[in-house]
N, C-alpha and C positions, 0 to 999 in steps of 0.2 A: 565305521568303514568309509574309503572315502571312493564317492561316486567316479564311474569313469566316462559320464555322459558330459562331463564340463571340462575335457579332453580331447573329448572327439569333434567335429564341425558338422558332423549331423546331430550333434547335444543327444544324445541316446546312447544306452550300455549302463548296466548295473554295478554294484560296488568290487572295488579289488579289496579281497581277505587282509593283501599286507602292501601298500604304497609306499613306494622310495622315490624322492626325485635326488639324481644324480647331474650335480654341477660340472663336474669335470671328469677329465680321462680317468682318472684316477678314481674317482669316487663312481663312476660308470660300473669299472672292470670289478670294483670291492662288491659293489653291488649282487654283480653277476655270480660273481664266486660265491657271497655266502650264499645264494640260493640256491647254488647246486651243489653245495656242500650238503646243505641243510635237506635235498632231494627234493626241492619246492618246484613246480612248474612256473615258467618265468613268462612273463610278456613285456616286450617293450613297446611306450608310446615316445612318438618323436608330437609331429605336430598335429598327429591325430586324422589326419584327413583321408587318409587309403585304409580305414579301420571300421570292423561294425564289430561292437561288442553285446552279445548275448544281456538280455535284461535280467539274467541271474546274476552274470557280474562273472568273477573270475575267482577261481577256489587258490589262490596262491600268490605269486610276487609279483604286481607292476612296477616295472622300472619308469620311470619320466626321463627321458633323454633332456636335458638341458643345457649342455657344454654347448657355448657361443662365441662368435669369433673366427678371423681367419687372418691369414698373413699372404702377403704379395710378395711375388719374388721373381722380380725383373734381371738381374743379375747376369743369366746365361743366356747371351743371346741366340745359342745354338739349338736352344728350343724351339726357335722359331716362336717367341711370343713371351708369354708371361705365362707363370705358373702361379697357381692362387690356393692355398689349399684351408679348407672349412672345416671347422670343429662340427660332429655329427647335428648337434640340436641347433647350429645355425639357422633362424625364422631362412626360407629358401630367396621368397623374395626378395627381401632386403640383400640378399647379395647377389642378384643378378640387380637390380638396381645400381649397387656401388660400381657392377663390371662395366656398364653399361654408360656409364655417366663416367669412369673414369678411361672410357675407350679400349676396353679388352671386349674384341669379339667374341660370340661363339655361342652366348645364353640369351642372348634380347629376343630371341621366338619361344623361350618356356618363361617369358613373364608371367606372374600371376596366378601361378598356381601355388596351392598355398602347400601346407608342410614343412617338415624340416632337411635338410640336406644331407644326414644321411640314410631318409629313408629314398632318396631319388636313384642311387644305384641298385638298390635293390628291386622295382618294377622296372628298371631303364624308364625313366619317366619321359612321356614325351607328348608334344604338340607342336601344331602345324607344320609339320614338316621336319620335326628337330627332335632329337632323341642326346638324353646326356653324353650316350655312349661316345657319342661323336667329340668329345672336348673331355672326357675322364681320364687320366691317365695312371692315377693309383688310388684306389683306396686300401687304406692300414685297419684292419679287423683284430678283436679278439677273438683266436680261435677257442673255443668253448672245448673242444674234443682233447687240442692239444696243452689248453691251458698258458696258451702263450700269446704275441704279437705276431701277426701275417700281414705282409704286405701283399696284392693283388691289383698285380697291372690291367689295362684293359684288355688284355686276350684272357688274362686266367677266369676274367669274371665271363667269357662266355656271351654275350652279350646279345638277347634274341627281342621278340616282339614281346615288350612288357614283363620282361623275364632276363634274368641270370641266375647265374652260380649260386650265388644270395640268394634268392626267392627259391629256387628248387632245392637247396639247404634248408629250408626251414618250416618249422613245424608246426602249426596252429597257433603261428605268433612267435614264436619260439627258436632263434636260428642258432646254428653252429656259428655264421662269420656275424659278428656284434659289430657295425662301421663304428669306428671310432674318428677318422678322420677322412676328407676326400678332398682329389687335388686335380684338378681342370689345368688343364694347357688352352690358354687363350691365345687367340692374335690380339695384336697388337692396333690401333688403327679404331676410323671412327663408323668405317665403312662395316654394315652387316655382316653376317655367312650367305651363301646365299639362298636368296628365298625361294622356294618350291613350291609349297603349299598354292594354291591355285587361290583359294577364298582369302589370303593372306595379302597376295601379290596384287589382287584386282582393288583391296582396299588401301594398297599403297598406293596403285597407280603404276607399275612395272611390271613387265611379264616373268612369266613366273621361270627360275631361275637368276632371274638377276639379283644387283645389289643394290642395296640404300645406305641409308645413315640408319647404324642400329636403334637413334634415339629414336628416331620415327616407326621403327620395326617393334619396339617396346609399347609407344603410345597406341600402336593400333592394335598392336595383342589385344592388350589391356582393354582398348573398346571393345576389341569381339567375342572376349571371353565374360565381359560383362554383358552384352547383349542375352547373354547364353545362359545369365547368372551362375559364372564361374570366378568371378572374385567376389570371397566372402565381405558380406557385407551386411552388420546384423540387422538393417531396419531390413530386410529382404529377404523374406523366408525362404524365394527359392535358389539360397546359398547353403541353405544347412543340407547339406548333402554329401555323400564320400566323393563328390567329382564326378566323373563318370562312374555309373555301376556297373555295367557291360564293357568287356574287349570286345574290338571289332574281331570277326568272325576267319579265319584259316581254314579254307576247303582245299580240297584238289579241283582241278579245271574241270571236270564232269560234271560235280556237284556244283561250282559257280556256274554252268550253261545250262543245269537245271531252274532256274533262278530267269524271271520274266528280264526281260532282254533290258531293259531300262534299271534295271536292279546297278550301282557302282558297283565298280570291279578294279582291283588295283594287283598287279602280277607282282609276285613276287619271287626274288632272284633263284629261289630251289625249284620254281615251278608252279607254287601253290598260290592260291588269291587269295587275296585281303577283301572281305564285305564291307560295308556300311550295317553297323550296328542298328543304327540310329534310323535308317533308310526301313530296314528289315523291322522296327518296332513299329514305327509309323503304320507302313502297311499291311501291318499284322492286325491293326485296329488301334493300337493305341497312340492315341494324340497326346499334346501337352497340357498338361494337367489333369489328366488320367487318375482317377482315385477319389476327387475333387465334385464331380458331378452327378446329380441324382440319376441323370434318364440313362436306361436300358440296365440297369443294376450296376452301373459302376462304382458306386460310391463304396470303395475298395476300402477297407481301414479308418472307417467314418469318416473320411476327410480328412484323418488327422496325419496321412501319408498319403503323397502322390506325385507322379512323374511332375518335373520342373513344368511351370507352366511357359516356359524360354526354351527348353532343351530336352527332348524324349529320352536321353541316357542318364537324367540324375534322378533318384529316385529322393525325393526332400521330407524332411521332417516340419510340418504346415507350424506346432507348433506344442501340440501335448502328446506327438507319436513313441508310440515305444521300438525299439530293435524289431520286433515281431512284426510292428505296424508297415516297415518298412522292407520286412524280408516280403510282407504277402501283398504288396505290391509287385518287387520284381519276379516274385514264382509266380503271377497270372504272368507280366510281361516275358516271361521266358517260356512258358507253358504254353502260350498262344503264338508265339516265334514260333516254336516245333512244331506244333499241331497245321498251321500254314504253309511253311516253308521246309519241314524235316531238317531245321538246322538249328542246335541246344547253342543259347548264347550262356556266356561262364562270367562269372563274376569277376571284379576289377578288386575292389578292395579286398582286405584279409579278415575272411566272418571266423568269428572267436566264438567258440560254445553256440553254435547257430550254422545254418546253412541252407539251399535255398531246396532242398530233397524232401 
């Protein structure tokens, strides 16, 4: 059986029963059919990275998304830009790369994140100030229910914090809408979107809402998500990880002024705050490299799992961890968030046969 830890970017997760990799649309959709023909439980991996698989592994069918490529299509200029659209298993970065270098705005602030594209519409994936949502304008799915092709503009996907339509569709890995293809409206032009992000903008050198040259908005992503060990990189252990583990935190305003006054606090448009995850772990007691260290009993999962020693929301695989090694990491880091603060942080990635309860 073939392991699913040489899939995922934290290298951890046990064998799939029955492994397909699926080159194209076609061979995707056939995929998908015979499995629910067959009444098999299905899982798709794109590029692995928003994923923890259970160290028993998976009783049924992994799909590999693999379909690559995309097509440009300047043509109508009533777009307002260019339309770009990505086959699902497109590697993510190498095509904000080409947008970025061929002067379509709108992706140079999610440099660097690794995955495939289309698992990006389904968490709304985002950093420093940028969320896809903001430049998707259709993705084409197999509906599962319907047994057919569904297109889904950006209002049908619903589009919330780390969440749509797609991700609330789907079921321990398992969704109703399969992306088969996704299609960005870019401008046009060599100048950014603008930049927001406040830690972004002060390493540009511009206040925050302005604009740059997106190539320099790319170059410095890329420094600061490495600083963070957020671009995988295999000599650097504290890459193997699903990226962030934790979403930042959604209270109502009562609950963030319960919260010591220096705590960040970011409003949001219904009313309710956005935490600092990251803020909230910190001062919970856990620092970076949490897991890693003898004194006071920490050496959590023998060292062989432990918070980034760069960035307190990725929980890393040091080097011989299992899935387990790395759920009981984040259940102290979650368990000691509540017990401090009365506020339960919830997992980012999708825990398959596993969970942090």
């Amino acid at each position: 059986m073939t392991s699913l830890a040489q899939f995922t970017t934290s290298a951890v997760g046990g064998p799939a029963r029955k492994f397909v990799v699926a080159r194209t649309e076609a061979e995707l959709i056939e995929a998908i059919r015979s499995a629910d023909e067959a009444g098999e439980p299905l899982l798709l991996i794109g590029g692995g990275s928003n994923l923890l698989v259970a160290d028993s592994g998976f009783a049924g069918t992994v799909v590999k998304i693999a379909s690559t490529g995309f097509t440009v299509n300047d043509d109508d200029a009533t777009c307002g830009g260019v339309m770009v659209t990505a086959q699902a298993g497109q590697p993510w970065d190498e095509l904000v790369e080409y947008t970025v270098r061929h002067a379509y705005s709108g992706l140079e602030a999610l440099s660097g994140i690794p995955g495939s594209t289309g698992a990006v519409p389904v968490q709304n994936v985002g950093a420093y100030g940028s969320e896809v949502s903001h430049t998707i304008a259709m993705v084409r799915t197999y509906d599962r229910e319907t047994r057919s092709i569904k297109s889904l503009a950006n209002f049908d996907l619903k589009f919330g914090y780390r969440d749509s339509l797609l991700k609330r569709t789907t079921d321990a890995g398992s969704p109703r809408y399969v992306v088969l293809t996704v299609q960005f409206q870019l401008g046009l032009g060599r100048m950014s979107a603008p930049v927001r992000y406040a830690e972004l903008a002060r390493e540009l050198g511009i206040d925050a809402g302005g604009r740059t040259y997106a190539t320099d908005v790319r170059r410095a992503v890329l420094k600061l998500r490495a600083t963070k060990g957020m671009v995988l990189d295999p000599e650097d252990r504290d890459t193997y990880s699903t990226g962030s583990f934790f979403t930042n935190p959604i209270v109502d305003a009562a609950e963030a002024e319960s919260l010591p006054a220096e705590a960040p606090r970011y409003p949001m448009p219904n009313g309710s705050v956005k935490l600092s995850a990251a803020w909230l772990i910190e001062h919970a007691g856990f620092g970076k490299g949490f897991g890693l260290a003898d004194d006071a009993g920490h050496r959590a999962a023998g060292g062989r799992a432990a918070l980034s020693t760069k960035h307190t929301l990725a929980v890393t695989n040091r080097g011989e961890a299992s899935a387990e090694d790395l759920l009981s990491i984040a259940r102290l880091v979650a368990d000691g968030v509540e017990d401090r603060f009365g506020i339960r942080l919830h997992p980012e990635p999708l825990l398959i046969g596993c969970s942090l309860n």
